[in-house]
N, C-alpha and C positions, 0 to 999 in steps of 0.2 A: 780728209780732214780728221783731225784726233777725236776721238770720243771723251766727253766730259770727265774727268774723274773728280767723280762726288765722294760723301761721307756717310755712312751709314746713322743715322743717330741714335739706334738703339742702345749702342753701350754705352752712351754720355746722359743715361739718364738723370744721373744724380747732377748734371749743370743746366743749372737756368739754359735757354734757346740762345739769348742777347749774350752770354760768356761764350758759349759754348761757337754761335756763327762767327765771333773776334778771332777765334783760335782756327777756327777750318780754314778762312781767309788768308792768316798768318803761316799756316802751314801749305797753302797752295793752293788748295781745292778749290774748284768752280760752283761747286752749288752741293746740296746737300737732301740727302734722299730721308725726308722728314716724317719723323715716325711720331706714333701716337703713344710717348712715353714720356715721362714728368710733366715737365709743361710746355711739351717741344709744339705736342698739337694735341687741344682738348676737341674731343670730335664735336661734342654738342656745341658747344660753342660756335665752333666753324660751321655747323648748318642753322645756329639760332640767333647769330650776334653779326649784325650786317657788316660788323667795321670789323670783327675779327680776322680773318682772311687776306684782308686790306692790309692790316696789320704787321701781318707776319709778315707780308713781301715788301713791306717797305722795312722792316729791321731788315731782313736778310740783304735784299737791293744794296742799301746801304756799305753791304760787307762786297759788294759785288756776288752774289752768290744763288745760285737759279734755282727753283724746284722741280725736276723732270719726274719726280717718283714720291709718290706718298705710302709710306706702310703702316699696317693697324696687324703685327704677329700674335698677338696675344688674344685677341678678342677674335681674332678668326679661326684661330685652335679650339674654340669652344662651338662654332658653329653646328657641328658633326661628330663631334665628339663624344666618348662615355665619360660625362660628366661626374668627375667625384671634387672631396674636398682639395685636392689640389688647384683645380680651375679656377677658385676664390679670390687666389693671389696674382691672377692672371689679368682679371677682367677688374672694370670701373666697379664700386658699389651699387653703381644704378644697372648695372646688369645683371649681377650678382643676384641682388633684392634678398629674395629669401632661401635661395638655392635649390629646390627644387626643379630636377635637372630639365625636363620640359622650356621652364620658362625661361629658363638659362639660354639654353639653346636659342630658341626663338628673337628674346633681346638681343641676343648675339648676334643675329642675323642682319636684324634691323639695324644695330650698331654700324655690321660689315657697310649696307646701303649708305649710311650715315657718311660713312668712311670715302665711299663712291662722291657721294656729290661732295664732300668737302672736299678732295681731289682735281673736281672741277671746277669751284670755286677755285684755286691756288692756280691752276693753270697746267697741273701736273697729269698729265697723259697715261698713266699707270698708279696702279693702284699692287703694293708688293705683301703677300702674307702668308701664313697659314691657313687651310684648312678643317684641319682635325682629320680623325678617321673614326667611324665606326668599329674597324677591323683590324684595327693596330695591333692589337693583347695576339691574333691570332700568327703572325708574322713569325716570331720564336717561341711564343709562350708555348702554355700546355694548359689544357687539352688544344688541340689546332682544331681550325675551323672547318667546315665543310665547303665545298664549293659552292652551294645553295646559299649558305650563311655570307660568304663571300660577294657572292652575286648580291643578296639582298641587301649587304653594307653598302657597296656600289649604287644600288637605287636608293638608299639612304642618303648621300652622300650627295645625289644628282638634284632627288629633290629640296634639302635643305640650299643647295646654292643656285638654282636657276631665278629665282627672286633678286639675288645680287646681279646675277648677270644680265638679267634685265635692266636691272640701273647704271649697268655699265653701256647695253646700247641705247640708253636711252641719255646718257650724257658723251657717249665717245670715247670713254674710259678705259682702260682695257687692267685685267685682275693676272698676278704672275704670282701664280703659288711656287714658293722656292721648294725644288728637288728635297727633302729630307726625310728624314727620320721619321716614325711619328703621324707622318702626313698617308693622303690617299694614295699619293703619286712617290715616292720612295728613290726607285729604281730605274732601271729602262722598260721593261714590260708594265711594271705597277704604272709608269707616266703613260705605255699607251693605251691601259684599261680604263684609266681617269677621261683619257679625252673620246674615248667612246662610250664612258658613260654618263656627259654633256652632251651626246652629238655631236663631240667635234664644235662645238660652240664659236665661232672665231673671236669674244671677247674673254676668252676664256687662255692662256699660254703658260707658259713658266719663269721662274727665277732659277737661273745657275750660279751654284756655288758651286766650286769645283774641289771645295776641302771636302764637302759632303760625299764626293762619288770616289774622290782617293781613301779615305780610309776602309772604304766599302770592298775597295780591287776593281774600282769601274775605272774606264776612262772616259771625262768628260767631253775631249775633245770628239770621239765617237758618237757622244749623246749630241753636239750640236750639229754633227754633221746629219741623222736621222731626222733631228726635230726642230732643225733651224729657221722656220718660218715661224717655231712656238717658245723662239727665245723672245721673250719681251724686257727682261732686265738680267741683267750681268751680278755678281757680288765676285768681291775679292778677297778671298782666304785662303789661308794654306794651312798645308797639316802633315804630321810626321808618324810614320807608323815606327812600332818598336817593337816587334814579338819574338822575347827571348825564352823561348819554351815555355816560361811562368805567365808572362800578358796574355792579354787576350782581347780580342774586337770588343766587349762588351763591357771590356772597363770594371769588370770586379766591383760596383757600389763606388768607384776613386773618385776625388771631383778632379776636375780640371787644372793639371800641371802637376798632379802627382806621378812620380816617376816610374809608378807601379803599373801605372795605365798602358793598355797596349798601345795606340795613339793617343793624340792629343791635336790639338790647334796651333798652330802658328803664325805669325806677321809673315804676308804677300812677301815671297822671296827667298823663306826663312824653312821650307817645308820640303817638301817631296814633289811637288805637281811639275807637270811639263808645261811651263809657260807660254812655251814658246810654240807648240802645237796648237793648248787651246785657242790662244791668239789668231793663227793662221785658220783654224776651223770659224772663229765667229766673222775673220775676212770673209772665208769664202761664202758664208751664208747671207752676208750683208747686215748680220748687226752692227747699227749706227749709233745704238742709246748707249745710258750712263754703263762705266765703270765704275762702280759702289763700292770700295772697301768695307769690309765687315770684320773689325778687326777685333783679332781675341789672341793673347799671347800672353799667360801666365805667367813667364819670364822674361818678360821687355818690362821696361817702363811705358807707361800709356803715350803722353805726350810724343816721347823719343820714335815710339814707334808708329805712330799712326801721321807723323810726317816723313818717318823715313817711306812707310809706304804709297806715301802720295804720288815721294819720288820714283817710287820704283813701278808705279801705275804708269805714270808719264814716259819712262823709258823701255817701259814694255811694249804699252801700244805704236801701232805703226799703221798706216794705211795701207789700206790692197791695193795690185798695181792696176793702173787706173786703165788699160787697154794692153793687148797682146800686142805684143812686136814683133816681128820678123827675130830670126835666130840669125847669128852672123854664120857668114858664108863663103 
């Protein structure tokens, strides 16, 4: 059976939910992996306001359209994180308060749990976000970090989110921090230090994007075939590398879709990735949950493109075959 393909809603923050579920319908998609941005999903609310919840699945219902995935990326970036003025623009006011980064932190936490049961309230089995790191600045920067320092971000890192993860088994939830940048988990060795420094948690897995591990020189199909039982949700992006002796992986300060950059992002279809590997890798592993476009393409048009990649979600997936057969003879 096909795997859902959902909508990511973090890049439609600037539309209302009730515009925005008319258009994901209209353009194809089955349901929509609902994030906590404009006023797609206000967390307090959905754990203070009885009928909120209620709410949002009868608009969406409506469009025909399911919640299998709830994400809160911004307010979990702050959990663990070295909190400076950037993180401001990140989080709600009520996290924020007075920014002193301690308390930043901690709300942040409480938020993430927030985040957990409003999840279960919706029906949505997954919980998708960010982390933060302690240990990020030490990754490329300068001075680099020790091993010691290293280690102690890690128990940094363990402690601030075993409190969420408690309220994921305590509702059934399970949390997919996506592979990136930025994050604890990064890489392929940085994802298997993260999950030994939860204990291997089982409500604890990942999010793959696989634009993230192509402009890195990873392949992600490799990454599920290792950690396939700690795929918990899928994202669909592409991306294009471009290093003509002048770019460079780290992008020069460019923003996004300037030409100078050594990569960039692309619309599903539109990029570099082997589709058609990672596809057969999350066969063999038995992921059955959503495929999430996460779409970013500085030179498409939004609309244009985020239903051409609906279609190309659709045409990409394919079922495993269902039992071995005999070879002819």
């Amino acid at each position: 059976m096909p795997r859902p393909v959902t909508l990511f809603t973090g890049a439609f923050y600037d539309l209302p939910l009730a515009e925005l579920a008319a258009k994901a319908a209209a353009w194809g998609y089955a349901g929509i992996e609902l994030t906590a941005s404009g006023d797609h999903l206000e967390i307090q609310r959905a754990v203070g306001d009885a009928d909120y919840c209620a709410n949002r699945l009868a608009l969406l219902s409506g469009h025909d359209l399911q919640v299998p995935v709830v994400s809160n990326f911004r307010v979990g970036q702050a959990v663990c994180d070295v909190i400076d003025a950037r993180h401001q623009a990140l989080v709600p006011d009520y996290v924020w308060a007075d920014g002193e980064p301690r308390g930043v932190r901690e709300r942040a936490a409480q938020e993430m749990v927030n985040t957990v049961q409003a999840a279960q309230r919706l029906g949505a089995a997954v919980v998708c976000g960010f982390t933060g790191s302690p240990v990020w600045a030490g990754v490329v920067g300068y001075p680099g970090l020790s091993a010691t320092a290293v280690a102690a971000g890690y128990h940094e890192f363990a402690a601030a989110w075993h409190p969420i993860l408690d309220a994921c088994a305590d509702t059934g939830v399970r949390f997919a921090l996506e592979i990136h940048p930025g994050q604890v988990a990064f890489d392929f060795y940085s994802a298997e230090r993260t999950l030994e420094a939860i204990g291997n948690r089982p409500e604890f897995g990942f999010c793959l994007d696989p634009a993230h591990f192509h402009w890195q020189g990873m392949d992600p199909a490799a990454f599920v075939r290792h950690f396939g039982e700690r795929i918990y949700h899928v994202h669909l992006k592409d991306a294009v590398v471009r290093l003509d002796g002048k770019t460079g992986l780290l992008n020069s300060y460019l923003p996004y879709g300037d030409p100078r950059r050594g990569w960039d992002f692309r619309s599903p279809g539109r990029g570099g990735i082997d589709w058609e590997s990672f596809i057969r890798a999350l066969n063999d592993a038995g992921y059955d949950g959503p495929l999430s476009v996460d779409w970013r393409d500085e030179g498409l048009d939004r609309d244009f493109g985020v239903e051409e990649a609906c279609r190309f979600a659709k045409q990409l997936d394919y079922p495993a075959r269902a039992a071995a057969r005999p070879a002819f003879r």
